[in-house]
N, C-alpha and C positions, 0 to 999 in steps of 0.2 A: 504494500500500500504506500502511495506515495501522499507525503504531505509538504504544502509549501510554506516558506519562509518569505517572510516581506519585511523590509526595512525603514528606517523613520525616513529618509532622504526621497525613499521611491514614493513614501505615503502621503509625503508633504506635494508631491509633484502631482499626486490624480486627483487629490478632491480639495476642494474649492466652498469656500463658505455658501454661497449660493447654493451650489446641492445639497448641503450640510443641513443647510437650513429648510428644504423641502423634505428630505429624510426625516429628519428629524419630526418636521410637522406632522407628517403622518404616521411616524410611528407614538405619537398624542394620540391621536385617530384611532390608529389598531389598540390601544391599552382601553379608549375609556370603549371600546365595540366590545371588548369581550375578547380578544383576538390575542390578546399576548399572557404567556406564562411567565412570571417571574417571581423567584423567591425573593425572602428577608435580604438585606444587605447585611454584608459583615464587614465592620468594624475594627479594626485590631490599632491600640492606639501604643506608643511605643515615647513618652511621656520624656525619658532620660536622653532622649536624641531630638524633643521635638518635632517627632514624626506619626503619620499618620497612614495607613493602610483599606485599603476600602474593596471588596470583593462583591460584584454584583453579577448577573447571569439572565439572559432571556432569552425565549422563542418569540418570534411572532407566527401565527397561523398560517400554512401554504407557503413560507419561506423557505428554502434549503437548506439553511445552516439556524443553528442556535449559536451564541455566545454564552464567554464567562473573561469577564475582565478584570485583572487585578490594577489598579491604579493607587498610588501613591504621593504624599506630598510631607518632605521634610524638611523644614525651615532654616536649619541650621547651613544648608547646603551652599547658599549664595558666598556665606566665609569660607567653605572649602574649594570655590573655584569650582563649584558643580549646579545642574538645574535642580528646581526645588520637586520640580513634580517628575514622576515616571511610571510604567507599568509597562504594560501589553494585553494582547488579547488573544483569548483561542477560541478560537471556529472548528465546530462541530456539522457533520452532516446530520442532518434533522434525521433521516432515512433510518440511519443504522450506528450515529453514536461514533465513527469513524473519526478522528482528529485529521482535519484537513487543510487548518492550517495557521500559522501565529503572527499575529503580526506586530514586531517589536517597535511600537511609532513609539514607544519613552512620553508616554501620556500624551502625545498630540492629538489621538482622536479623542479621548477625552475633552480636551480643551476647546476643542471643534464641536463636539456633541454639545456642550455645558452652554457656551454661546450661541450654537446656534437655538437653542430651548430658551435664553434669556433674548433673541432675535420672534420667535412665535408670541413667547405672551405681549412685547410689543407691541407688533400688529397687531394683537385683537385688544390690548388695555391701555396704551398710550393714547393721548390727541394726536390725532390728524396731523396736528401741525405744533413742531417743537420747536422753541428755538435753544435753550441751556439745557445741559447734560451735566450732570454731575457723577464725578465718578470716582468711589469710593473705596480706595486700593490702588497698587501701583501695580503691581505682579503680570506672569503670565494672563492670567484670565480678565485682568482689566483690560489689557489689550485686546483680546480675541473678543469681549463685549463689546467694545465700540466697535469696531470693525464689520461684527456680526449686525446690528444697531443699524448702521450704515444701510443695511441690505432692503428696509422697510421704514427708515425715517430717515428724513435730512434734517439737519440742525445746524447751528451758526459759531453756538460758543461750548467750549467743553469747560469745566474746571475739577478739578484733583485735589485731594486731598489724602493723605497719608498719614501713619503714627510717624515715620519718617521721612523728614520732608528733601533729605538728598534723592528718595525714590523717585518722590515727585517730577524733581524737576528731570530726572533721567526721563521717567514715563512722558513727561512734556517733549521732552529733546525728540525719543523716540516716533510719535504719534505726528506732530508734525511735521515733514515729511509725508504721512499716509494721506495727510487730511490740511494740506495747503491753502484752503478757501475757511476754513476753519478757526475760533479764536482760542486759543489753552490761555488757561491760566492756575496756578496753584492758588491754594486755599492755606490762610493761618488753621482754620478749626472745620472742624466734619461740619458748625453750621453754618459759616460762613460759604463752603460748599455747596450747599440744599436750600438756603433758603429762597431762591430765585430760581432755583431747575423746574423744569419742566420734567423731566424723567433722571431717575436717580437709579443708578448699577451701582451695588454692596458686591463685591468683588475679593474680599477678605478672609483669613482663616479665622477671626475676632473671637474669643471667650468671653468678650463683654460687650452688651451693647452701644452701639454708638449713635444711631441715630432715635431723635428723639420727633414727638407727634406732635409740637407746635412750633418746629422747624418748618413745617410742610406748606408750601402755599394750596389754594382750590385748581385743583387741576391735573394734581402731580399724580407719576407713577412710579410707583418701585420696584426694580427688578431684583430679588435681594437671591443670594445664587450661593452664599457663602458658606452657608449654614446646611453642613449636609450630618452632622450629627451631635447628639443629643447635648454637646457642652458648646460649642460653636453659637452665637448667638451675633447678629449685626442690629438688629431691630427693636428698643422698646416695648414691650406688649402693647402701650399705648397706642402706637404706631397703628397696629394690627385694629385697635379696637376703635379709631379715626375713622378707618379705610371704608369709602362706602361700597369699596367690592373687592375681596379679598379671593383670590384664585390660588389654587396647589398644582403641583402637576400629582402628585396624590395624598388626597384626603391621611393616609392611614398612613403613611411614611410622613410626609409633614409633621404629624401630630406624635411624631417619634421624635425624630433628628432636625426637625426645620423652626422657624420661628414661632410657627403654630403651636408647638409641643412647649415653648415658652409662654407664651401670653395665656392656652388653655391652662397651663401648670398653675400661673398665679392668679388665674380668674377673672382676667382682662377680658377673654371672650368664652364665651361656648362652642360648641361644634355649628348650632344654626347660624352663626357668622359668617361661617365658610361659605363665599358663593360657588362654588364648584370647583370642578380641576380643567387642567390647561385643554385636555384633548375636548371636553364638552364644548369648550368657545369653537374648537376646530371644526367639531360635528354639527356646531348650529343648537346642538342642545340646549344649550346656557347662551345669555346675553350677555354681552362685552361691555365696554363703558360706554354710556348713552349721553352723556355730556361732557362739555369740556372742563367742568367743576369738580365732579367726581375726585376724589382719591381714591387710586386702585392700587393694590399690592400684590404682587406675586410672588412667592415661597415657594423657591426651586429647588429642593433635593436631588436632583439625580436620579433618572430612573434606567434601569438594565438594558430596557428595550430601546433604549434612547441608542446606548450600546450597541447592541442588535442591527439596528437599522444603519449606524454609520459606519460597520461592518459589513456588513452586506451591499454599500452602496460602493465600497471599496475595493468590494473583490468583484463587482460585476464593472466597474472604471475600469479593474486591471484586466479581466478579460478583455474588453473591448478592444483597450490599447497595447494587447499582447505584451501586457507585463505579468513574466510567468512566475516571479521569485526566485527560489531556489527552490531546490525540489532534493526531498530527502526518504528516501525508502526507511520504511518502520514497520 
């Protein structure tokens, strides 16, 4: 049995935020249909290194393969001269369980998947028309949000904010450049960052929250991505209990690892708060934001099938363009 090998360099070369972001969409779609399998996430936190481990897995229905992806993010890494995030993925034949193949992108689909999920609930929870962005993090995935952002809102001015404000101004250096018509500016405090946005990206590993609910002007949306387990928090509960429409990409994971599992723990809100999950805006199920007043929030965890899908959207790019891997008999 032959299984193939794919690399971060070949992986960065097929897929393209654009597709990422439609993958991704519909694999919202197949989760809230009924369509996708996926277990528990695990967890594994490694506390004396500042490191964090995360093991998720899904099918989706009538697909070929299943996934299982281990992903990774440790903090300390940037003083060792190394990236802070990494993993891979393995691809399974749905058929027969067959290992068919791994692809070691060093967290890149990850970071591709995670933005482009903070790219969907945009579309369906932002205004129309933005003009400030705030963004709240310096890291790989601050980047890959605006970027992703890009793909379904234009906007005018960004501003940054960081616990470190040398990030800052690298993350500014960085971005401009991608985003030329564009105004950056760093931020002294997380509210001097938010209180004029139009749409706010929580982009952070944070243990504590930072953003607060009478930062927020009428309008605003939150795309908060940070918070993918249970000690991890970017959000006030306050925040949550503002929002007059608050979206998961899921109800029962949220209220595990996400902001939600916050605010319900301290009695800021209930579960009738919840206005649904991300794939229902997609199916038409659920209404989106109806004016340009609203406060909406989104509580992203990271879903498996998110996984899944930008998997599978990679290995059918590389057949197409006859990128075969490597090929290893097992």
């Amino acid at each position: 049995m032959g299984m193939r090998l794919y690399f971060e360099p070949e992986i960065k070369d097929l897929v393209n935020l654009r597709e990422a972001i439609r993958a991704v969409e519909s694999s919202f779609a197949a989760y809230n249909s009924g369509k996708a399998v996926l277990p528990g996430v695990i967890n594994l936190d490694l506390p004396e290194f500042e490191g964090e481990v995360h093991v998720k897995a899904a099918y989706i229905e009538e697909e070929e393969y299943y996934v299982i992806k281990v992903a990774s993010g440790f903090y300390q890494n940037p003083g060792r001269g190394l990236p802070v995030g990494n993993g891979l993925m393995q691809v399974f034949k749905a058929k027969t369980g067959e290992l068919a193949a791994i692809l070691f992108d060093r967290g890149y689909l990850t970071e591709l998947r995670t933005a482009a999920a903070g790219a969907v609930a945009a579309k369906y929870l932002a205004k129309a028309s933005i003009a400030e962005v705030a963004v709240i993090g310096s890291g790989f995935q601050a980047r890959f949000q605006l970027k992703a952002l890009a793909e379904v809102r234009s906007f005018e001015k960004v501003t940054a904010w960081s616990r470190r404000p040398e990030n800052v101004w690298k993350y500014i250096e960085d971005m401009k450049p991608v985003f030329p018509k564009v105004s950056f500016s760093g931020a002294a405090t997380a509210a001097q960052a938010v209180k004029e946005a139009d749409l706010i990206i929580t982009a952070t590993p944070s243990r504590e929250a930072i953003i607060r609910a009478e930062w927020l002007k009428p309008g605003a949306h939150i795309t908060a991505m940070g918070s993918d387990g249970p000690e991890k928090q970017e959000l006030f509960p306050e925040v949550l209990a503002r929002a007059d429409r608050l979206f998961c990409d899921s109800v029962e994971q949220c209220g595990r690892l996400g902001e939600v599992h916050h605010a319900l723990k301290s009695g800021a809100i209930s579960l009738d708060k919840i206005s649904g999950e991300i794939g229902e805006l997609v199916l038409g199920l659920k209404a989106g934001r109806q004016n340009d007043h609203e406060i909406t929030v989104a509580d992203l965890t990271g879903l498996g099938v998110q996984d899944a899908a930008i998997a599978g959207l990679f290995l059918r790019l590389a057949r197409e363009a006859g990128v075969p891997g490597q090929t290893v008999d097992i």
